[in-house]
Each structure stands twice: as C-alpha cells, then as structure tokens.
DSSP file (Angstrom, degrees, kcal/mol; ACC not computed):
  #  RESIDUE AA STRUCTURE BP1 BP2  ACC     N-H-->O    O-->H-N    N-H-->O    O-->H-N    TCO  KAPPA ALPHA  PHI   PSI    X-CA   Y-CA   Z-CA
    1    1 A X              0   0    0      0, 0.0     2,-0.3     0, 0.0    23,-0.1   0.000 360.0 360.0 360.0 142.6   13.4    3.0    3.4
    2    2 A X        -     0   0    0     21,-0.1     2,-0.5     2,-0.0    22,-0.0  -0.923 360.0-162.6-142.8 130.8   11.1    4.3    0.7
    3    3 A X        -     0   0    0     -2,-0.3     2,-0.3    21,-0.0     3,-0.1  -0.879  20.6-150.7 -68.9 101.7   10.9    4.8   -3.5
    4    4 A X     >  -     0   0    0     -2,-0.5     4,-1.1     1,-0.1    -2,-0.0  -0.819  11.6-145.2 -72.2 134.0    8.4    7.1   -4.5
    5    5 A X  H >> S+     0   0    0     -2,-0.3     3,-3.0     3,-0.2     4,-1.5   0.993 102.3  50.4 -41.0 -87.5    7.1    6.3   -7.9
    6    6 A X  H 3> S+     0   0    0      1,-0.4     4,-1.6     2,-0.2    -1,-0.1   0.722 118.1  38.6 -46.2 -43.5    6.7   10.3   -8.6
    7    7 A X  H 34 S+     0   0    0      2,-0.2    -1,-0.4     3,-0.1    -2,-0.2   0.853 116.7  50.3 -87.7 -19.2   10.3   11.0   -7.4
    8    8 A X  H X< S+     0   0    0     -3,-3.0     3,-2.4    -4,-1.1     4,-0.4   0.982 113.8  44.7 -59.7 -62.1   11.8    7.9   -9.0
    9    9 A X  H >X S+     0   0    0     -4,-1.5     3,-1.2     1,-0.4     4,-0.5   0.697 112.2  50.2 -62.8 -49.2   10.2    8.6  -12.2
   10   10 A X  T 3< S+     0   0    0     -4,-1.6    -1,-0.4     1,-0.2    -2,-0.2   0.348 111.3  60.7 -61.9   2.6   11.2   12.8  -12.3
   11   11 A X  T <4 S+     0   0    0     -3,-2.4    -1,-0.2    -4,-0.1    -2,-0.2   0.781  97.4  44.7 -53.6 -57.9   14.4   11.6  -11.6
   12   12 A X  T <4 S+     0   0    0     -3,-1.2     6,-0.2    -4,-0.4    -2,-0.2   0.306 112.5  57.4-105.2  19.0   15.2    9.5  -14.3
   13   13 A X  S  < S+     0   0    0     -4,-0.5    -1,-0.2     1,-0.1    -3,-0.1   0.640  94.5  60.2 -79.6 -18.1   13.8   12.3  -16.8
   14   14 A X  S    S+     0   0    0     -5,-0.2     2,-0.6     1,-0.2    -2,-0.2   0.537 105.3  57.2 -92.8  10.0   15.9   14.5  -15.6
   15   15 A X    >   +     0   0    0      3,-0.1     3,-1.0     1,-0.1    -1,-0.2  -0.927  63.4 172.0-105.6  87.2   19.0   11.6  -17.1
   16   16 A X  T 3   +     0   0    0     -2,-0.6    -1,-0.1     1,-0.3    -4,-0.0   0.244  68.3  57.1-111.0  51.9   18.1   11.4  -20.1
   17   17 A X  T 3  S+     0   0    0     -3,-0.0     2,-0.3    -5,-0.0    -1,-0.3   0.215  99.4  76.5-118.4  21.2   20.7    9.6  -21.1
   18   18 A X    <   -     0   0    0     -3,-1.0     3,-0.1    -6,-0.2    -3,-0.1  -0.640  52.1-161.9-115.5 164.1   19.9    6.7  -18.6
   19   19 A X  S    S+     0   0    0      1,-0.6    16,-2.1    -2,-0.3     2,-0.2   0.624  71.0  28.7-121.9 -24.2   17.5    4.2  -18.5
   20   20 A X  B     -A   34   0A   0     14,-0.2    -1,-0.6    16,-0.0    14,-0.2  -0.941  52.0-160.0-137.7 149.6   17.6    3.3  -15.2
   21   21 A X        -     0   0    0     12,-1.5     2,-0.7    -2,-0.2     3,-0.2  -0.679  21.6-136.0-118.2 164.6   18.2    4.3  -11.7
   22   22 A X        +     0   0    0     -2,-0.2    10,-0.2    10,-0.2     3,-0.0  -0.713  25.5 175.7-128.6 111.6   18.9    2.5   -8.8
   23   23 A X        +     0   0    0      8,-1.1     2,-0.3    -2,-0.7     9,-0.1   0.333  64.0  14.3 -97.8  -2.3   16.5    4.1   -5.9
   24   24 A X        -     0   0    0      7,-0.9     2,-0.4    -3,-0.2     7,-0.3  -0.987  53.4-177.2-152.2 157.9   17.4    1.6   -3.2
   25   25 A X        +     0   0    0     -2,-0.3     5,-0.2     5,-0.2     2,-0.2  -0.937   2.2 177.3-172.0 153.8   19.7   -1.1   -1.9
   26   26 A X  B >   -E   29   0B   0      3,-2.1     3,-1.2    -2,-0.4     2,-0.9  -0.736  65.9 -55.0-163.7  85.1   20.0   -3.4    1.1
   27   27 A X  T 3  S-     0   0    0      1,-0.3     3,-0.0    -2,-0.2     0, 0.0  -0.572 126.4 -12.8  71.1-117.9   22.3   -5.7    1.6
   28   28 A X  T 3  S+     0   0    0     -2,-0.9    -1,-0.3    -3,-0.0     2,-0.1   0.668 121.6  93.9-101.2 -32.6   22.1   -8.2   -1.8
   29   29 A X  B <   +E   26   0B   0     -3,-1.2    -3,-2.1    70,-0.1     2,-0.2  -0.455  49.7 168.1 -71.3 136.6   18.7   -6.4   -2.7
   30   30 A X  E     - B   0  98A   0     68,-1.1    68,-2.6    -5,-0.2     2,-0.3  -0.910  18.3-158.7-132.3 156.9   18.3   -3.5   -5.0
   31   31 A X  E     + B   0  97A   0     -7,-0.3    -8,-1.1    66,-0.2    -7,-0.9  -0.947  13.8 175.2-116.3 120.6   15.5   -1.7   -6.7
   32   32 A X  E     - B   0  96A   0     64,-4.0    64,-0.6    -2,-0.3     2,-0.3  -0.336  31.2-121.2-121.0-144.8   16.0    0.4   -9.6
   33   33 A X  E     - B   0  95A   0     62,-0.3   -12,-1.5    -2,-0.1     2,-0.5  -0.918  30.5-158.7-170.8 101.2   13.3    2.3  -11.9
   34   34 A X  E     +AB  20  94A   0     60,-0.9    60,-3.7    -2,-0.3     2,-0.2  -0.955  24.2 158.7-127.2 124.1   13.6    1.1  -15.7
   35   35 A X        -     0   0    0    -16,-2.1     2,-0.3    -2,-0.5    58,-0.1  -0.885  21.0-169.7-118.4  89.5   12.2    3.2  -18.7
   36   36 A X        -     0   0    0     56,-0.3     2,-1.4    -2,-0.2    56,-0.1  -0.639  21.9-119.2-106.8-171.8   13.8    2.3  -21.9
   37   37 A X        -     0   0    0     -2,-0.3     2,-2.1     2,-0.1    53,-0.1  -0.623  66.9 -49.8-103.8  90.9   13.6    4.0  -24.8
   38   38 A X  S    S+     0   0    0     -2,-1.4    50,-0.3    51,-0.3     2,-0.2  -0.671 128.7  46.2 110.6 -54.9   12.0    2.2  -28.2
   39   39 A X  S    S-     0   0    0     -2,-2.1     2,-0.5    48,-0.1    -2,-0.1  -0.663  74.8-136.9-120.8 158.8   14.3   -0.8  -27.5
   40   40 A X        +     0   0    0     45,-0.3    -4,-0.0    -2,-0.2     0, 0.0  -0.979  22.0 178.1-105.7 128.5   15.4   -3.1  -24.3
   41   41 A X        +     0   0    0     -2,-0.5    -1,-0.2     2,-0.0    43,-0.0   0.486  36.7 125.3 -72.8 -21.5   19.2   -3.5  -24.6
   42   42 A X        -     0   0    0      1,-0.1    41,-0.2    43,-0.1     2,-0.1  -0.084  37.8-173.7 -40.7 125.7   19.4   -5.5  -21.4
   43   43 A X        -     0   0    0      1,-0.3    -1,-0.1    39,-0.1    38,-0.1  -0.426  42.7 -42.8-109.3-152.1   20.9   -8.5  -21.6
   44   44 A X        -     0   0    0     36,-0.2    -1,-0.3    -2,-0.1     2,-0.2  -0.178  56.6-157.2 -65.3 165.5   21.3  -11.5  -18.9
   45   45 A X        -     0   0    0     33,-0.4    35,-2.4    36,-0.2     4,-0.1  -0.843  24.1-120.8-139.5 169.1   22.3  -10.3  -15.2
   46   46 A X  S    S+     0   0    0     33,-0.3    57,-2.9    -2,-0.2    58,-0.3  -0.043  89.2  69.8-109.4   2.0   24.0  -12.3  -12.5
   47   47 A X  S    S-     0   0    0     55,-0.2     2,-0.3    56,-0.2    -2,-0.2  -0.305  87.4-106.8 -94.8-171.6   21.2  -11.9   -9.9
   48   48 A X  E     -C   99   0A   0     51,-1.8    51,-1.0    31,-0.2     2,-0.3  -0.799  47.6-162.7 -95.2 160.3   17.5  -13.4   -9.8
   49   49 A X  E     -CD  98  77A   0     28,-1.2    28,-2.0    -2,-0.3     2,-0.4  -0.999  23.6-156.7-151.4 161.1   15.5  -10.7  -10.5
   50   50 A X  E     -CD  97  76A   0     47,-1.0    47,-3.1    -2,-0.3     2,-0.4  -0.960  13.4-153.8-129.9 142.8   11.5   -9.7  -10.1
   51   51 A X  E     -CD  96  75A   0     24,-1.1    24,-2.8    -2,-0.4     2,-0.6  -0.936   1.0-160.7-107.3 136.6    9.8   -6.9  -12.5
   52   52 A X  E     -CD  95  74A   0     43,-1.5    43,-1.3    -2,-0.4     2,-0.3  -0.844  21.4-136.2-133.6  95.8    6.8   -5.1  -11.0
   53   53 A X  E     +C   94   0A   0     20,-1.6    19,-0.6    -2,-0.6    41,-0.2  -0.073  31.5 171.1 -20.9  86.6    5.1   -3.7  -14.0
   54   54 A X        -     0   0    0     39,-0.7     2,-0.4    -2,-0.3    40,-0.2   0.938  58.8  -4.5-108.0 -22.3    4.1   -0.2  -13.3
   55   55 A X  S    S+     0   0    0     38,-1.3    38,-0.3    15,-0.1    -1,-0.2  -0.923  95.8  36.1-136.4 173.6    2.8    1.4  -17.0
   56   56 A X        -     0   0    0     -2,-0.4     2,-0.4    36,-0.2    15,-0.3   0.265  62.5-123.1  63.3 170.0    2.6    0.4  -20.5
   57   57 A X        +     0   0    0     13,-0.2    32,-1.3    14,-0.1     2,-0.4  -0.974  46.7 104.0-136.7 135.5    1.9   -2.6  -21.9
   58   58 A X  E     -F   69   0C   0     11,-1.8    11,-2.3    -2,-0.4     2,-0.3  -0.851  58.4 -37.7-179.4-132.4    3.8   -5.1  -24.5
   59   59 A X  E     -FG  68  86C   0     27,-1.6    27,-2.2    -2,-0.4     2,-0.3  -0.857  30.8-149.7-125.1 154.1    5.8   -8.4  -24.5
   60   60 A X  E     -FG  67  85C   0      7,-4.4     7,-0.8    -2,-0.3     2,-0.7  -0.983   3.7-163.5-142.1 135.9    8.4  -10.3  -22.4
   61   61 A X  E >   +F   66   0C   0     23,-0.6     2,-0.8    -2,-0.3     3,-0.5  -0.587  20.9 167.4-123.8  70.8   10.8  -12.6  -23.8
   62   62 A X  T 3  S-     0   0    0      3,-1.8    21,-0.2    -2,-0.7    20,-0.1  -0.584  70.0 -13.5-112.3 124.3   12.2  -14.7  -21.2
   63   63 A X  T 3  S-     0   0    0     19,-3.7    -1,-0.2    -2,-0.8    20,-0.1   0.924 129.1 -57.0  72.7  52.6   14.3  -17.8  -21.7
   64   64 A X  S <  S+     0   0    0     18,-0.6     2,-0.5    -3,-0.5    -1,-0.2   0.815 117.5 115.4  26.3  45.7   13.1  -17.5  -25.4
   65   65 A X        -     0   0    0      2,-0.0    -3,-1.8     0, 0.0     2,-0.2  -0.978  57.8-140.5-124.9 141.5    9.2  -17.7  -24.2
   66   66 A X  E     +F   61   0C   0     -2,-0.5     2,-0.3    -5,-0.2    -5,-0.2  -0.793  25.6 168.7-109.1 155.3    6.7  -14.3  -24.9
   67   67 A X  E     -F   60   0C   0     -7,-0.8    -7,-4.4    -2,-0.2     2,-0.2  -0.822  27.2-129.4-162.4 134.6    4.5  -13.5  -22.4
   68   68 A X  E     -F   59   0C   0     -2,-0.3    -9,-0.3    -9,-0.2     2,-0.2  -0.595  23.6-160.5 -92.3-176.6    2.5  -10.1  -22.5
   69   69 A X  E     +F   58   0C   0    -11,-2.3   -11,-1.8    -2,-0.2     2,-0.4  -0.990  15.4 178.8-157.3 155.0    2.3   -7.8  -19.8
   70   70 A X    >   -     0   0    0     -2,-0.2     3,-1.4   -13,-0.2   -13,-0.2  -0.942  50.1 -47.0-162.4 162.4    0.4   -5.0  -18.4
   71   71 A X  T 3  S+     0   0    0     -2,-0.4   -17,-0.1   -15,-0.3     3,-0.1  -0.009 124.7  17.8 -37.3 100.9    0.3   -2.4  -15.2
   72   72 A X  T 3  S+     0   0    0    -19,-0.6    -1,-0.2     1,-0.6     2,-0.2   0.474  89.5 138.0 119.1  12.6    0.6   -4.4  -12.0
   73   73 A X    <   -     0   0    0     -3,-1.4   -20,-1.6     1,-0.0    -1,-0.6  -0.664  44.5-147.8 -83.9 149.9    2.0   -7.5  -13.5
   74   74 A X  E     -D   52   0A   0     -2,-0.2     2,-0.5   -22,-0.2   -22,-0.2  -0.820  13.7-162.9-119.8 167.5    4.6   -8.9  -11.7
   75   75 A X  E     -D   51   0A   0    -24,-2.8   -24,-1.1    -2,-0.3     2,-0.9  -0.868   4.7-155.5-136.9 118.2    7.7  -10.9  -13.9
   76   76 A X  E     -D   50   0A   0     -2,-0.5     2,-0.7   -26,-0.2   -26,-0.2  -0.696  10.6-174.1 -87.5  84.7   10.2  -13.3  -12.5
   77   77 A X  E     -D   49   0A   0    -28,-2.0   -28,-1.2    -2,-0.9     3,-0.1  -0.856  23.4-136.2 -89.2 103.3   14.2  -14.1  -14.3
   78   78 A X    >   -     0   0    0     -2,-0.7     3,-1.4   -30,-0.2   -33,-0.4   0.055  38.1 -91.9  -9.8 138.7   16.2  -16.4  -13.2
   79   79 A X  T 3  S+     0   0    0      1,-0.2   -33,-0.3    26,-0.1   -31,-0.2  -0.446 112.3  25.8 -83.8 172.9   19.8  -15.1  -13.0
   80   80 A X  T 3  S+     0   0    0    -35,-2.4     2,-0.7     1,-0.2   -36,-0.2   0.087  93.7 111.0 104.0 -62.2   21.5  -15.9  -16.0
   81   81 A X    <   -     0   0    0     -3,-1.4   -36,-0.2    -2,-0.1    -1,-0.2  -0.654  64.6-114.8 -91.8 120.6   18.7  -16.1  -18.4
   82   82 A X        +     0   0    0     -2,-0.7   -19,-3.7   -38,-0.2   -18,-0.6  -0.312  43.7 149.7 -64.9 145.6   18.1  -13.8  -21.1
   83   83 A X        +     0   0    0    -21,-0.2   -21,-0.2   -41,-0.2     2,-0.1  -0.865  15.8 163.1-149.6-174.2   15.6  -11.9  -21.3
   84   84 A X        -     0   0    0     -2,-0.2   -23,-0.6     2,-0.0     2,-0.2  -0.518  39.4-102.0 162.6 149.0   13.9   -8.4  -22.5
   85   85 A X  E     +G   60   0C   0    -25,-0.2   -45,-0.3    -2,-0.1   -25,-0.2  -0.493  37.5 179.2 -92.0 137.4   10.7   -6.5  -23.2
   86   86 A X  E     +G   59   0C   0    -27,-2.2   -27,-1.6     1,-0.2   -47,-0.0  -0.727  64.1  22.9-135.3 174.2    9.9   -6.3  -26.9
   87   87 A X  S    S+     0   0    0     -2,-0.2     2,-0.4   -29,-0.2    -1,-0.2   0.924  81.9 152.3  32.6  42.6    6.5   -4.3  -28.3
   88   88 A X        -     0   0    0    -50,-0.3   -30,-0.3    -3,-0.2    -1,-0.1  -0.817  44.6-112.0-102.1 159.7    6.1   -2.3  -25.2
   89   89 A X        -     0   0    0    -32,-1.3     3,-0.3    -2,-0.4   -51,-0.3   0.203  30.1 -99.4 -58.3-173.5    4.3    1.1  -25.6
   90   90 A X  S    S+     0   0    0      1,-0.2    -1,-0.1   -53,-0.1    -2,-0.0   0.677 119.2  52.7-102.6 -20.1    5.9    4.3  -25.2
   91   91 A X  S    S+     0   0    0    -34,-0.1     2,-1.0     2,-0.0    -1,-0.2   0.255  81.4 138.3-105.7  25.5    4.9    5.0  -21.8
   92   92 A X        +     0   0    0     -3,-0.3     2,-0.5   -56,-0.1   -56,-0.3  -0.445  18.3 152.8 -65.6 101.6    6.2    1.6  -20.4
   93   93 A X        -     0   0    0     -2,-1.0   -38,-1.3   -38,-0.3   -39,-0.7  -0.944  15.0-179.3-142.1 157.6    7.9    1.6  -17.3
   94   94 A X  E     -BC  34  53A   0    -60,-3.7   -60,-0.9    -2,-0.5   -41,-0.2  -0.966  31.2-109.4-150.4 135.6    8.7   -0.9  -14.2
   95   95 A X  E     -BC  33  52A   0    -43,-1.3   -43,-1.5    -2,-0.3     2,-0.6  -0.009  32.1-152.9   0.7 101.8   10.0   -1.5  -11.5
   96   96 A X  E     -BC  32  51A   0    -64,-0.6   -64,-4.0   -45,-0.2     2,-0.4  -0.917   3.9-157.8-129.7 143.6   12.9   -3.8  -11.2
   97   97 A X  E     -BC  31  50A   0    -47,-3.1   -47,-1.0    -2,-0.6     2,-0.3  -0.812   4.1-169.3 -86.5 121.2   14.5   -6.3   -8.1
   98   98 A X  E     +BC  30  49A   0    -68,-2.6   -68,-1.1    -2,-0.4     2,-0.3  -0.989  21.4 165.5-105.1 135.6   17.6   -7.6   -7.7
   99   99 A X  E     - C   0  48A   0    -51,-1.0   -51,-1.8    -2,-0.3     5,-0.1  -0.967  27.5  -7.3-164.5 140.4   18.0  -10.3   -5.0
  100  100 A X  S    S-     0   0    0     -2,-0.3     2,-0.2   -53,-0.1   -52,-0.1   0.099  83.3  -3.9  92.5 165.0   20.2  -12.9   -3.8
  101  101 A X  S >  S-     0   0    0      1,-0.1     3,-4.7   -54,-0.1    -2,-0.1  -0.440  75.5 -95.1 -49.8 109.5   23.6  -14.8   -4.5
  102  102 A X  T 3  S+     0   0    0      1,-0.3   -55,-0.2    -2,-0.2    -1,-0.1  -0.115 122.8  25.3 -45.5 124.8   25.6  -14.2   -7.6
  103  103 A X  T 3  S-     0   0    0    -57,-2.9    -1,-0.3    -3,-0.1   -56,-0.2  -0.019 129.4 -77.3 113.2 -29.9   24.4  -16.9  -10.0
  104  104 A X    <   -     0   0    0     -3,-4.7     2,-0.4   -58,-0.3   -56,-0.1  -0.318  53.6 -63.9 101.3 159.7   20.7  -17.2   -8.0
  105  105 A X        -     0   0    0     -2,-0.1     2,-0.7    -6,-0.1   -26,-0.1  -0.617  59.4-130.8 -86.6 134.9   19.3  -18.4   -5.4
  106  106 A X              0   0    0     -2,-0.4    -2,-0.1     1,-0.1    -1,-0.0  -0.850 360.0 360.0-111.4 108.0   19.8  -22.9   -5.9
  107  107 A X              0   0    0     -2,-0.7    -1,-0.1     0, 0.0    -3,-0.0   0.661 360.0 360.0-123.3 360.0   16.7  -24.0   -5.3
C-alpha cells in the first residue's frame, strides 16, 4: 500500500467541505490527511493516535499541555485525551494515525 502526499493533498482540495481524508486502512490502522481550516474542531477519539507533521507550524494542546510544532514533527495522543492544534499557520497540514484497541493500547 501507498499514500502520496501530492495525491492525498489534491484530493482533499478538491472536498472542500472536508477536512480530512482517510487514504489508507489495515486492519485496526488508518491514515488519513488532516487540513483544517482557521480552527481544529477535533475533539477526543477512541484510538491511540500519532501525527506526522507534514507543513505549517503552530501549537498542540494535548491533555491541557502546549507544545509547538513544526514540518517533520512527529505527535503522540493517547486515546481518550483531548486534544487539538491551536495557532497553526494557514498552510498547516499533517498526517494522522489511528492504531490499536478501542480505548488504547494498556500499557
């Protein structure tokens, strides 16, 4: 299986009422392609999940801690925990992972 960046990303311009796509899936894993727009609506999800940074730059609010972030960072949530990107630029978009046992992985 392979995501292109270049085809995720002309993809989900051509939804632009979406925010995200989901460009793969396997089993418990999926991979989407998240752009939103001025604000992250997102709230907590029922997976673990990993963010792999791919443009823009701002802040990450996870489990009520900020962290910035920038191109190639990668960002880890527990499933459960709110979270959501706040001050990001206008060309911010990343990767996102879904993984694992509703509720997380008990580690």
């Amino acid at each position: 299986m392979k995501a292109s960046l270049k085809d995720s990303l002309e993809l989900l311009d051509k939804l632009p009422d979406r925010l995200f796509h989901r460009v793969m899936r396997h089993g418990t894993m999926s991979v989407e392609i998240y752009k939103p727009n001025e604000k992250d609506l997102q709230t907590a999800h029922r997976q673990d999940e990993i963010y792999i940074v791919i443009s823009g730059s701002g802040n990450f609010i996870n489990d009520g801690k900020l962290t910035s972030f920038l191109p190639g960072d990668v960002l880890f949530v527990p499933a459960g925990i709110d979270h959501r990107f706040v001050d990001f630029s206008s060309d911010f978009a990343t990767w996102v992972i879904f993984y694992g046992p509703i509720d997380g992985e008990q580690v």
